[in-house]
N, C-alpha and C positions, 0 to 999 in steps of 0.2 A: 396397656400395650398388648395386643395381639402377638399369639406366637410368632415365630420366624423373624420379626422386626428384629435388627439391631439395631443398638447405639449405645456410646459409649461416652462414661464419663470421665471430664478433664482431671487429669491429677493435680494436687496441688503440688505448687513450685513453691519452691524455697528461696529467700532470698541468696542475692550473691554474696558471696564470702567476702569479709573484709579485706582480702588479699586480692590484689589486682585482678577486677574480671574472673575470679576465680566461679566455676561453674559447679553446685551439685547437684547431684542426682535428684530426680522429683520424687518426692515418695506419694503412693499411691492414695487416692480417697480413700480412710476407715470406712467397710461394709460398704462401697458403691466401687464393686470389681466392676467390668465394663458386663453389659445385660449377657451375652453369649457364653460366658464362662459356665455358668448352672440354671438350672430350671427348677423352680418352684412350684412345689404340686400345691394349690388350696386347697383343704377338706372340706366340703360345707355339707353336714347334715342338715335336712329340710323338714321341719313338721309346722304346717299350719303360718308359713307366714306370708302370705298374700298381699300385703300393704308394706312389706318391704323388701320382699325379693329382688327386684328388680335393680333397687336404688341398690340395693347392697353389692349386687352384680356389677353392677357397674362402676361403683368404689373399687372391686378386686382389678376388675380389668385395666381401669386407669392408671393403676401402681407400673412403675416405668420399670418391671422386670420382666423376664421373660417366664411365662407359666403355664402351666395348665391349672384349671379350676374343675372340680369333681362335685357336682351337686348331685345328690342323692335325698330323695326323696320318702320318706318315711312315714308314708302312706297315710298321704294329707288329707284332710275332707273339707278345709275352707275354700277349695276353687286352686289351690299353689299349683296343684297338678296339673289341673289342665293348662296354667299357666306357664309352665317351664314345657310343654308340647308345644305351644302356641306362639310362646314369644320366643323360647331359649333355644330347645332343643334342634342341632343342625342348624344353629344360625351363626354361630359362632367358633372359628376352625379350635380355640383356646380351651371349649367348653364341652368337656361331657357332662350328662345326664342320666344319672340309676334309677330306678322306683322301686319301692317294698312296697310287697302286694298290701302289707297292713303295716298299722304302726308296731315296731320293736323296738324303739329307742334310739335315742341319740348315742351310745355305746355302737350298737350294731350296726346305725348307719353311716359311723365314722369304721367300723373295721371293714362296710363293702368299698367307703372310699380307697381307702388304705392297699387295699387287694387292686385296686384300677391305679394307682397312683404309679410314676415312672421318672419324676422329678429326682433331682440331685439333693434335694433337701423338701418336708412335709409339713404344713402349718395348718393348724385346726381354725377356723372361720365357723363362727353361728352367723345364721343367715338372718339375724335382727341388725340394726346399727349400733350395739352396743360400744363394738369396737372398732380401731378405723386401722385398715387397713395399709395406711402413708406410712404407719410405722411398722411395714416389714422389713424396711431395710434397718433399723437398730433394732430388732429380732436378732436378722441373720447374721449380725456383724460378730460377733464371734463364733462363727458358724466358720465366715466367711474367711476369716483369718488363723483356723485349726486351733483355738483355745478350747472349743464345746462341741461333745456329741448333741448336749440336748439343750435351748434354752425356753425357760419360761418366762412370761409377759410377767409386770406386779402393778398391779392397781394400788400398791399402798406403798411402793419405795418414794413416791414427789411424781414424777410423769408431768402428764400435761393435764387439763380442766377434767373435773371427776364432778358429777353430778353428785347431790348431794340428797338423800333419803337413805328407809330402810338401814335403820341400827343393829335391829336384829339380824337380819340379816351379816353385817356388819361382825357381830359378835357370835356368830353360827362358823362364821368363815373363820375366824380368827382361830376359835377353838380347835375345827378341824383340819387346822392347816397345822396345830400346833400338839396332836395328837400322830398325826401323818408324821411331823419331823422326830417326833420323839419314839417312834417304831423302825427309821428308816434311815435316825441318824442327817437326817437335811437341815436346813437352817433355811429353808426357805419362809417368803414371808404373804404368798397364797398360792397354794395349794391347786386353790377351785378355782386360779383363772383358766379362762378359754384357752390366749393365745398359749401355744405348747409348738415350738417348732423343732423337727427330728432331722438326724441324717437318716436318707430313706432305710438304709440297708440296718440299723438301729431298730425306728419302728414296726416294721416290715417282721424281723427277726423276732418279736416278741408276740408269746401265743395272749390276745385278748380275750375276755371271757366275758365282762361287765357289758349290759343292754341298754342301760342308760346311763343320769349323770354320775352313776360312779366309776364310770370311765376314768375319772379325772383321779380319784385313789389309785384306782388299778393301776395305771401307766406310771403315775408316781412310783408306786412301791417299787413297780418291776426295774424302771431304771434304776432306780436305786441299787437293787440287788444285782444289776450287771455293772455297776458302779463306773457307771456311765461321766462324763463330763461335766454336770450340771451349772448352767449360770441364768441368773433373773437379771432382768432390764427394766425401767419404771416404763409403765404406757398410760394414756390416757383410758378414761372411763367413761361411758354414757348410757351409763344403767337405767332400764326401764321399770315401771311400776307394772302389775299385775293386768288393769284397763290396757296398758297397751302390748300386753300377750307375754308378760313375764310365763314360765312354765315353770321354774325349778320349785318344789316346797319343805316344808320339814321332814315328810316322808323321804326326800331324798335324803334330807342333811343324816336320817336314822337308817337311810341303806349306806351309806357313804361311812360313817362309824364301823359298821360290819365288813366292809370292805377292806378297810385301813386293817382290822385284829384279823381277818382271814389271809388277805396276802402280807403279814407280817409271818404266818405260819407256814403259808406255801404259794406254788408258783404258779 
């Protein structure tokens, strides 16, 4: 949906009271407030994805809230760039566009999103189809109803269809999610997913430091340490293999260790 659209969803109605015609009140959809109430800023850090930009683009857009989307570009060299000139950028009133003059990281090109962002609430988006976007509204929904400052997505609480490869991987995750809650006191059950959705003035307020994916430590810890709201939700998964442009690797999972014992010590 394009900014400035509104519309609005029906509440659910209750039946009538078994007392004559008796009337109650409707109580409102869980997490589908009507679309004008907040705006959603998407984060999307960009490196090198040229064969799914677009499609990806267009999953956020189609989500029936009201948002702005922030792609930032992280100084791509498979053609992405001149792609988001060509097709994206100033085509669409919903859609900014940043560029890094070179690559610095997925860390870095979510803290320029972050600085452009002006949403009532902040959701991180990789620009692959990893994840699908239909489920920001059971993100936001205890966003939406003041139970959480911050919630994160879980690829492993049940969700919906979860592609099935990569063990290792699998058991890299598990570890560091399970090193993370034991530094930080969480009970979360991953750590290293993407979706991470803030109240703006939450993420905003927190100095970043991490350039790439130990982004996902750092922001951990940090809320942690302002002992923030925290709640997980299941989501679905559509994890890619390597051929089709995976990027994270063990190098990361061994900066991501050092991240967890560094911001366990300081801020």
């Amino acid at each position: 949906m394009e900014q400035g659209e509104n519309s609005s969803v029906n509440p659910e109605s209750s039946d009538t009271a078994a007392g004559a015609g008796e009337q109650k009140t409707p109580l409102p959809s869980r997490g589908r407030q009507r679309v004008e109430d907040y705006t959603l800023s998407v984060l999307i850090p960009v490196y090198n994805e040229v064969n799914t930009l677009l499609e990806l683009l267009s999953r956020v857009r189609e989500v029936d809230i009201r948002k702005e989307v922030v792609l930032v570009d992280d100084g791509s060299t498979d053609g992405t760039r001149d792609l988001l000139r060509s097709q994206v950028e100033g085509r669409f009133p919903d859609v900014k566009v940043c560029y890094h003059s070179e690559n610095r990281g997925k860390g870095a090109a979510i803290r320029t999103a972050i600085a452009e962002a002006t949403g009532d609430f902040l959701i991180v988006q990789d620009a692959d189809l990893e994840y699908d976007p239909r489920e920001y509204f059971v993100l936001l929904e205890p966003l939406l109803d003041g139970r959480a400052d911050v919630v994160f997505g879980s690829r492993f609480l049940g969700g919906g269809a979860h592609r099935v490869h990569f063990f290792w991987h699998r058991m890299g995750n598990g570890l560091l999610t399970l090193l993370s809650n034991m530094l930080t006191n969480l009970n979360l059950t991953d750590m290293e997913v993407c979706y991470k959705v803030f109240r703006r003035e939450v993420l905003q307020s927190i100095p970043l430091r991490c350039n790439r994916f130990d982004f996902e430590p750092e922001v951990t810890a940090k809320v942690a340490k302002r002992r923030c709201r925290i709640y997980e939700v299941p989501i679905s998964y559509s994890g890619r293999d390597y051929e089709e442009g995976k990027k994270i690797g063990w190098r990361d999972g061994v900066q991501a260790i050092w991240t967890i014992l560094k911001y366990r010590l300081t801020d």
